[in-house]
C-alpha positions in Angstrom: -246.1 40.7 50.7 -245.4 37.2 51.2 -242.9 37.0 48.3 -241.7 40.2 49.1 -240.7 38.2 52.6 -239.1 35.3 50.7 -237.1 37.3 48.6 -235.8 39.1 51.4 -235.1 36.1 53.8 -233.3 34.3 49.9 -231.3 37.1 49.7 -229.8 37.5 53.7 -229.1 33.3 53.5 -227.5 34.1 50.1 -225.3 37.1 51.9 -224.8 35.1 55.2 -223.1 32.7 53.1 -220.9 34.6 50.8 -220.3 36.9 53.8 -219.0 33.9 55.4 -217.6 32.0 52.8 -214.0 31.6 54.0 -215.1 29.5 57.3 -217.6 27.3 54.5 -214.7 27.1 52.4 -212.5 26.0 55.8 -215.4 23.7 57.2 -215.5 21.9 53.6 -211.8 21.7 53.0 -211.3 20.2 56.5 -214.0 17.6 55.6 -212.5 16.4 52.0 -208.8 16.2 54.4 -211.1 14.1 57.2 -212.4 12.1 54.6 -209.1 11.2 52.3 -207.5 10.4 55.7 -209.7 7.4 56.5 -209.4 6.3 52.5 -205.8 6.7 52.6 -205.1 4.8 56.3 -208.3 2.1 54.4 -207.3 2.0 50.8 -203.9 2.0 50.9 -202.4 1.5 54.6 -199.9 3.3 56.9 -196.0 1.9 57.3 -195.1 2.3 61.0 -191.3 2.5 61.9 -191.0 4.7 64.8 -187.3 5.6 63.8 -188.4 6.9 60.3 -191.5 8.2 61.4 -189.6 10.2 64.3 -187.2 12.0 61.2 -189.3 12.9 58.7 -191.8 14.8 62.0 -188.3 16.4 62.9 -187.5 17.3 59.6 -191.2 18.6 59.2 -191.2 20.1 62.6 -187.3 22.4 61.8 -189.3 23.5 58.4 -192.7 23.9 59.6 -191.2 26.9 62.6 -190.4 28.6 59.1 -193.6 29.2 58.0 -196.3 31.5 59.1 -199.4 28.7 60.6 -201.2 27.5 63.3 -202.2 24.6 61.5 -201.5 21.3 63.3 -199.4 19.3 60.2 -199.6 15.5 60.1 -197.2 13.3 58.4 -198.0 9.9 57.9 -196.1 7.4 55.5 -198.1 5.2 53.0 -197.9 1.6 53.1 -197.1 1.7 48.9 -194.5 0.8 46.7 -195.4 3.5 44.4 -192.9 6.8 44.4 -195.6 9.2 45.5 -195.8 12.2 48.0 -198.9 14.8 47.9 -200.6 17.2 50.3 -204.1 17.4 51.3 -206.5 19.6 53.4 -206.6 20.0 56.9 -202.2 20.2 57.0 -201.9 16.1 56.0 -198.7 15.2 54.1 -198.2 11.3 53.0 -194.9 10.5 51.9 -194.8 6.9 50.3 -192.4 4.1 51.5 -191.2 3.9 47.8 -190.4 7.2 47.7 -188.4 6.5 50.7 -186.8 4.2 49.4 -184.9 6.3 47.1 -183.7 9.1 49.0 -180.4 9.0 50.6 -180.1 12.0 52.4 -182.4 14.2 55.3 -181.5 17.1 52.6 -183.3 15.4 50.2 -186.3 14.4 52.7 -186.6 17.9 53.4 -186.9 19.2 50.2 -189.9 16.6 49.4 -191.6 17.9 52.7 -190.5 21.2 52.4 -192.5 21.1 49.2 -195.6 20.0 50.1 -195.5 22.4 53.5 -195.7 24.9 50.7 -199.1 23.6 49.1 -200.2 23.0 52.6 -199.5 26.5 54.2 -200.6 28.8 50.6 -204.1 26.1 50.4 -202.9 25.8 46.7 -205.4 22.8 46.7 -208.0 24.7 48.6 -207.6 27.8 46.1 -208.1 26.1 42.9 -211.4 23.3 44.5 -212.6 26.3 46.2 -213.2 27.8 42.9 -214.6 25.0 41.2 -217.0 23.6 44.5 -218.1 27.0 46.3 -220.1 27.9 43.6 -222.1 25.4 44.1 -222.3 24.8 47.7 -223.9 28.2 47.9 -226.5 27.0 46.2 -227.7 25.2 48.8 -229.5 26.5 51.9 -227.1 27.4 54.7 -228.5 24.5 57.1 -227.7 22.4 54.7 -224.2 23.1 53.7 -222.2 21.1 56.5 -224.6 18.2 54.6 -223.5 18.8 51.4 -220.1 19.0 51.9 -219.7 15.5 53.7 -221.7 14.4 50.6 -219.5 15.5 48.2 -216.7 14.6 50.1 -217.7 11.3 50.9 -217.5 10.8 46.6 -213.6 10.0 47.2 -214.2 7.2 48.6 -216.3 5.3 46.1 -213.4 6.4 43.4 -210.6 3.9 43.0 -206.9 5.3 45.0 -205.3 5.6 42.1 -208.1 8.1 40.9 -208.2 10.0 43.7 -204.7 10.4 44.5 -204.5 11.4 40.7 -207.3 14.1 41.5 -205.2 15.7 44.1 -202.0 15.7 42.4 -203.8 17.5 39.5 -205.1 20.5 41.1 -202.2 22.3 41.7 -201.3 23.8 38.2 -197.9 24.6 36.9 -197.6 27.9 38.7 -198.2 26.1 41.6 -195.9 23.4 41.5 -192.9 26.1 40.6 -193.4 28.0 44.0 -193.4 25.2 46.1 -190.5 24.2 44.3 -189.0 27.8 44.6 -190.2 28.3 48.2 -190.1 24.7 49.2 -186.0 25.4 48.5 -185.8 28.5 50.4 -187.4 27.3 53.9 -185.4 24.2 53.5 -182.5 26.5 53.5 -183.8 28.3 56.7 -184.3 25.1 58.5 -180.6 24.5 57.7 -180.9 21.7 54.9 -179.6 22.0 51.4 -182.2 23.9 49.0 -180.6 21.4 46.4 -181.9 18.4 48.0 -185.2 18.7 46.3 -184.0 19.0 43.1 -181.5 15.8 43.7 -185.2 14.0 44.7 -186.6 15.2 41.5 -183.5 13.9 39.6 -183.8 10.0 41.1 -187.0 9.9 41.0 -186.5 10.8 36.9 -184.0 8.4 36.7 -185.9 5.6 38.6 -188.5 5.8 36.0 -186.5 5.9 33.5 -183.9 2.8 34.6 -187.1 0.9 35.1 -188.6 1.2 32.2 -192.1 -1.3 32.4 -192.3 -0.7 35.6 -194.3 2.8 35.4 -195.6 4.3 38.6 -199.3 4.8 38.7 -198.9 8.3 40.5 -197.7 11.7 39.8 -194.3 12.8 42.4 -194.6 16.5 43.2 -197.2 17.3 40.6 -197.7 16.5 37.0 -197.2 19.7 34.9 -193.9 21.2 34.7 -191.0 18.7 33.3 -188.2 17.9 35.9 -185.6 19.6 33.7 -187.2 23.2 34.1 -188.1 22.5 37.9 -184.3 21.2 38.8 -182.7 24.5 36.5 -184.8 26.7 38.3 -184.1 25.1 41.9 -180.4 25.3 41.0 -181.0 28.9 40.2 -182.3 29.5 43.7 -179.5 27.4 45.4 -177.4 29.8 44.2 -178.1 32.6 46.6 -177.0 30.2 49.1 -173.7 29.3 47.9 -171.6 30.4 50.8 -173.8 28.4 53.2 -172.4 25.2 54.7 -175.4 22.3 55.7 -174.4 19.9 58.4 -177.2 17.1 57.9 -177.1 13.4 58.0 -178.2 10.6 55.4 -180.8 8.3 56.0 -179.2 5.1 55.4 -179.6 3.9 58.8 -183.4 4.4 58.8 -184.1 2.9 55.9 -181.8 -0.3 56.3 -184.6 -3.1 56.4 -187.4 -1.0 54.9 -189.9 -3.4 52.6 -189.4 -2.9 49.4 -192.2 -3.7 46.8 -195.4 -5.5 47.6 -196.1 -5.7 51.4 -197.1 -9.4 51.8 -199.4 -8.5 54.9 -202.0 -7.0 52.1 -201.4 -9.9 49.6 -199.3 -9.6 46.7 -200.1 -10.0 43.1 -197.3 -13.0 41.4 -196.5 -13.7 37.7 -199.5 -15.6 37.2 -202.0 -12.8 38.0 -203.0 -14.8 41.4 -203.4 -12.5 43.9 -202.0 -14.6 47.0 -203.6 -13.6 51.0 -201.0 -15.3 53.3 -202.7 -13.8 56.2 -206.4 -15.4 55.1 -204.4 -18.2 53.4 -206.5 -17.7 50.1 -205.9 -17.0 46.8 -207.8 -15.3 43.6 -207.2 -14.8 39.8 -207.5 -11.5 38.4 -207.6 -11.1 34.4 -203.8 -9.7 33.6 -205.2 -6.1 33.1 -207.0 -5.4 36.4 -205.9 -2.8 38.4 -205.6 -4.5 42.3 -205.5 -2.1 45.6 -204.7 -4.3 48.3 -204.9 -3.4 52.1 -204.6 -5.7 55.1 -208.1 -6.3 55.6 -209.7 -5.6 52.3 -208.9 -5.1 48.4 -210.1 -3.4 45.2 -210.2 -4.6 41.8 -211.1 -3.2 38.2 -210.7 -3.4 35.0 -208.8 -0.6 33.1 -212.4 1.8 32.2 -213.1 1.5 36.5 -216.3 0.4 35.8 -216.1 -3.1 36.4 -215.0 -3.9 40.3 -214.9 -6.2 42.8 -214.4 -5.5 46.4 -213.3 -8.0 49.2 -213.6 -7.5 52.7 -213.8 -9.2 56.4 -217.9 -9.1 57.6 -217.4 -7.4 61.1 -221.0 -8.0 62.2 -220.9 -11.4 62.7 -219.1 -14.6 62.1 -221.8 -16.4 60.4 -222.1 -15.9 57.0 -226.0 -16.5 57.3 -226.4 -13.8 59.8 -224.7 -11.1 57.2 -226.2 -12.5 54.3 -230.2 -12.4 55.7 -229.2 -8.8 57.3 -228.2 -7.8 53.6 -231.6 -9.5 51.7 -233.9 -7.2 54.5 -232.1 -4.4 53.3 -233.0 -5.3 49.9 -235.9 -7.0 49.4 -238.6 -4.2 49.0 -236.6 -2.6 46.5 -239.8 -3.0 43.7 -237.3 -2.4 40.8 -234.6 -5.1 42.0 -234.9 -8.7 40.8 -232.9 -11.1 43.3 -231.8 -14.3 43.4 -230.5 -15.9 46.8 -228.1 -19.1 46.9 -226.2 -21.6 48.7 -223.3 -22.4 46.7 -219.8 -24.2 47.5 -216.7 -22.6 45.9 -213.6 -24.8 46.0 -214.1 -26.7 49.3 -215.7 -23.2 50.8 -219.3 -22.9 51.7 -220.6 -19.7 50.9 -224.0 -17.4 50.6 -224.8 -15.6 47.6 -226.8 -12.8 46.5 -227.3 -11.4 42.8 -229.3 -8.2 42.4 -230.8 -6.6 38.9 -231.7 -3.3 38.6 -233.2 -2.0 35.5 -231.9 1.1 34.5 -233.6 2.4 31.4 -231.8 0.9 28.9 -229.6 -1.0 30.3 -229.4 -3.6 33.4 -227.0 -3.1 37.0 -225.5 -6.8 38.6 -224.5 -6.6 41.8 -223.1 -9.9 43.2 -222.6 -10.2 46.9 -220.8 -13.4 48.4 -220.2 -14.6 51.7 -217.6 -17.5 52.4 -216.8 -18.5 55.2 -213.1 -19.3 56.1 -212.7 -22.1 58.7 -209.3 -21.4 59.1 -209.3 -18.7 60.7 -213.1 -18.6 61.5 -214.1 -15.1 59.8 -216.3 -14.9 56.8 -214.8 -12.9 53.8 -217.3 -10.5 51.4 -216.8 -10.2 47.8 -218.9 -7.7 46.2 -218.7 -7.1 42.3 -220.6 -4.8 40.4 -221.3 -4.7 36.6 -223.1 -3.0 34.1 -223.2 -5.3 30.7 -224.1 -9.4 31.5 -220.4 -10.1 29.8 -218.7 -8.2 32.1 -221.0 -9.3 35.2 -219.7 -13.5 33.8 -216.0 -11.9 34.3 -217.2 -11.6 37.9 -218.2 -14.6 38.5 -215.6 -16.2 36.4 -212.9 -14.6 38.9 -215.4 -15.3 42.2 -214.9 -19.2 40.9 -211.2 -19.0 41.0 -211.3 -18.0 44.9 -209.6 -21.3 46.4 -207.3 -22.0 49.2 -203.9 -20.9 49.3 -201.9 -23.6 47.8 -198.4 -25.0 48.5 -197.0 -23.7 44.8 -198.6 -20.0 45.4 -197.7 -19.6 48.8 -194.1 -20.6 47.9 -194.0 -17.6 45.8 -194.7 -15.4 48.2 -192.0 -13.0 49.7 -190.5 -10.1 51.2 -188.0 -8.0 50.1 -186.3 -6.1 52.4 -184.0 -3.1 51.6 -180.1 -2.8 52.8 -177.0 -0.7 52.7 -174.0 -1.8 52.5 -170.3 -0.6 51.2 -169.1 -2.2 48.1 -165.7 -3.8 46.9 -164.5 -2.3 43.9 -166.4 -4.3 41.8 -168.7 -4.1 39.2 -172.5 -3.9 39.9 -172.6 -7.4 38.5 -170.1 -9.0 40.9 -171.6 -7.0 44.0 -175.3 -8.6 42.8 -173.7 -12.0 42.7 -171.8 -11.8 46.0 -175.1 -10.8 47.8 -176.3 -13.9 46.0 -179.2 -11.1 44.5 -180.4 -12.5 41.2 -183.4 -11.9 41.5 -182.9 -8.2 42.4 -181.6 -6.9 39.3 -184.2 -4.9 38.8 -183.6 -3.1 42.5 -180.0 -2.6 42.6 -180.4 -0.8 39.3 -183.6 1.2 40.5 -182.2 2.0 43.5 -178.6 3.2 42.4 -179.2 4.3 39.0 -176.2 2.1 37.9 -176.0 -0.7 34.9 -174.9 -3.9 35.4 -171.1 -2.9 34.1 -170.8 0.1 36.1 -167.8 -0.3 38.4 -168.5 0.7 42.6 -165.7 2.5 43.9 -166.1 1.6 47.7 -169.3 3.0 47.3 -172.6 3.0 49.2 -175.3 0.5 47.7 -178.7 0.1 48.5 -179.9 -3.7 47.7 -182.4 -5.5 48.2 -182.5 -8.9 49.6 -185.7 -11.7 49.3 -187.1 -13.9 52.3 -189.8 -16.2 52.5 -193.1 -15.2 54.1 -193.1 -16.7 57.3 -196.5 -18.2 57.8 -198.5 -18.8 60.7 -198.5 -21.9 61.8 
C-alpha cells in the first residue's frame, strides 16, 4: 500500500513537471540570462556613452515593434575590444565596442541587432539548452527545481569569458544562424533599414580578420557555423525582393568619433613585455606570454592555455585590513580534516602582505590553493590574488608570477595609453601620407583594420576612421 502511495505521488510530481515544463523551461532560461548578466557587467565590463547607447535602443526599439513579443529587450555594450555580438536569455543583446568600431552605418547596426532580435524572439538558444538541460532538471523533485537551476546556472561563472561566451555562440546551429540572417534582413527592411546592411557587417568583419592577420579575435560574430560567403549570397538573395525600396538612414560616424579603441586602460592593459600594468591601483604583474588575461576595472582573470591553471585578483570589500580578511578566510578553513594549511607573513616588493596555501588531497593527485592579501598604501585597499593549481610545477608558476607583483614603475606606466578612434575626410593621398600627416605611426595596424585599405591605396576625399594614441593621465 505504502509503495503503491509512493508510486502514485512519483508519478503526479513527474506529470506536474512535464505538464508544466514550458514555465520550468522559462523560470531556468531566465536564470542562466540573470546570471551571464552579472558575469558579463563583472567579467568583462559595460561601455557607457549615452549618445551610442541612445541609437543602437532606437535602432532596437524601430526593429523590435516588428516582431511578435512582450519581452522587455536590453541592450548593453561590452567594455571589449574583441568584434563580438551574441544574444542570451531573458531578451539581453551585448554588442561589443569593437564591433562598433567597425560599422559605419545605422544600416549596418541594424542588421547586427536585427539578427540577434531573431535568436532572441524564436529562443533559438532556449530550444537547443532546453533539450540538452530539461531532461535532467526533471529528474529532480519539483521543490527543488528553482534550486537546481541557479546551480547549474551559477556554473558560468566559474568558466573563463572567453568560454562561456564561446558556449553561447555555439548553440545556435547552422540552421539557426541562416534565419536570423534571413529574417534578421527582412525586419530590418520593415523598420526601414537596408536588409543589406547585415551582410556589409559580415563582409568587414571578414575582412578585419583577415587584414589583421595575428591579431585573431577570441570570439565567434554572429555564430560560428555557416562561412560568410554563403550567409552574404543568401542575404543578397533576400535584398532582392526589396530592390525598389529606398532607405533614408544615417551613418554613425558622429557617435563613434572618440570611441576607445583597443585595451581600455581603466581595467589594465597587457604591453609588449607581458606586464599587465593597473594605472588605477598603480601596480603591475608578469604573466608568462601564453596566458589568457580578462581584465575588468576592479578585478582580473588569468590562465594558462588548458584553463586549468588560474589566478584571480580582486579588491577585499570587507575590510581594509588585510588581517581582518585573511583570519576571516583561515575560520572558514581550518576544520576542513583533509586540508593541510600553511599561514604567512611575507613582504613582496616593498608590499606587506598575508598569505594562505591550502593542500587538498584528492586521490591521486594534490589541489594548491594560494590566497594573498597585500595591502596597497596608496590608495589604502588591500588587493586578493587567488591561484589555483593542480600539479606542484604549475602551483611554482603561481607563485613565480605572485613574486613579480611590484609597484607600477616609471618605464611601465609610460607605456600605458589610450587610443581613441576619429573620422576625418582625407586629401587625395595615399593611406601612407594620410598616416603620416596624422603623425599615426603607430597605428598602422588600425587605419588598415579599420578601412580595409593597404598602405598604397590612394583616398579619394574619402571618409577615414583613425586612431590616435594619448598618454594615460594619472592621478595625481
Amino acid at each position: 500500500m505504502k509503495l503503491g502511495r509512493f508510486k502514485f505521488i512519483f508519478a503526479f510530481i513527474i506529470f506536474t513537471l512535464i505538464f508544466n515544463e514550458n514555465k520550468a523551461q522559462l523560470i531556468l532560461m531566465e536564470d542562466i540570462g540573470d546570471i551571464t548578466y552579472m558575469t558579463m557587467k563583472t567579467g568583462v565590463g559595460f561601455y557607457y556613452d549615452e549618445d551610442l547607447q541612445n541609437k543602437i535602443e532606437e535602432i532596437g526599439d524601430n526593429i523590435e515593434m516588428n516582431l511578435d513579443t512582450d519581452e522587455e529587450i536590453k541592450f548593453n555594450v561590452l567594455d571589449m575590444q574583441e568584434l563580438s555580438a551574441f544574444a542570451t536569455f531573458g531578451g539581453y543583446v551585448y554588442i561589443s565596442r569593437g564591433l562598433l568600431s567597425i560599422l559605419d552605418t545605422e544600416d549596418e547596426l541594424a542588421g547586427v541587432i536585427a539578427h540577434e532580435l531573431v535568436h532572441v524572439n524564436d529562443r533559438h538558444a532556449t530550444q537547443k539548452l532546453y533539450r540538452r538541460i530539461l531532461p535532467e532538471i526533471l529528474k529532480v523533485p519539483g521543490n527543488l527545481l528553482k534550486k537546481a537551476n541557479l546551480e547549474f546556472a551559477g556554473k558560468l561563472l566559474n568558466v573563463p569569458i572567453e568560454l562561456t561566451l564561446g558556449s553561447i555562440n555555439a548553440v545556435f546551429d547552422r540552421w539557426q544562424e541562416y534565419q536570423a540572417d534571413r529574417r534578421g534582413a527582412e525586419l530590418a527592411h520593415k523598420a526601414g533599414y537596408n536588409p543589406l546592411g547585415l551582410e556589409a557587417a559580415l563582409r568587414k568583419v571578414a575582412n578585419y580578420q583577415r587584414i589583421t592577420a595575428g591579431h585573431e579575435d577570441k570570439f565567434e560574430f554572429l555564430g560560428e557555423h555557416p562561412t560568410t560567403v554563403k550567409r552574404t549570397r543568401k542575404i543578397k538573395g533576400i535584398a532582392k525582393r526589396f530592390k525598389n525600396r529606398t532607405y533614408e538612414t544615417g551613418v554613425l560616424y558622429g557617435l563613434l568619433d572618440s570611441l576607445i579603441i583597443g585595451q581600455n586602460p581603466e581595467k589594465g592593459v597587457r604591453l609588449p613585455d607581458n606586464t599587465f600594468a593597473h594605472p588605477i591601483l598603480k601596480a603591475q604583474i608578469k604573466f608568462p606570454k601564453s596566458w589568457y588575461i580578462q581584465p575588468a576595472k576592479e578585478a582580473l582573470s588569468a590562465s594558462n592555455k588548458s584553463g586549468k591553471v588560474g589566478l584571480i585578483a580582486g579588491l577585499g570589500y570587507f575590510s581594509t585590513d588585510m588581517h581582518v580578511l585573511a583570519n576571516r578566510y583561515i575560520n572558514d578553513h581550518e576544520n576542513d580534516k583533509k586540508t593541510t594549511m600553511i599561514n604567512d607573513t611575507i613582504n613582496i616588493n616593498g608590499y606587506d602582505a598575508r598569505q594562505v596555501t591550502l593542500t587538498r588531497k584528492k586521490l591521486f593527485r594534490k589541489q594548491f590553493t594560494q590566497t594573498t592579501w597585500i595591502y596597497l598604501p596608496n590608495k589604502d585597499l588591500v588587493l586578493v590574488l587567488t591561484g589555483v593549481a593542480n600539479k606542484e610545477v604549475d602551483f611554482d608558476t603561481i607563485q613565480q608570477i605572485k613574486s613579480t607583483f611590484q609597484p607600477l614603475d616609471s618605464l611601465h606606466a609610460s607605456q600605458v595609453v589610450t587610443r581613441y578612434l576619429h573620422v576625418d575626410t582625407s586629401n587625395y593621398e595615399t593611406v601612407g601620407d594620410f598616416i603620416f600627416r596624422k603623425d599615426g605611426q603607430d597605428n598602422i595596424f588600425w587605419i588598415e583594420g579599420l578601412n580595409y585599405k593597404q598602405l598604397g591605396d590612394t583616398l579619394n576625399n574619402e571618409i577615414v576612421k583613425w586612431v590616435s594614441s594619448e598618454p594615460y593621465k594619472y592621478e595625481k
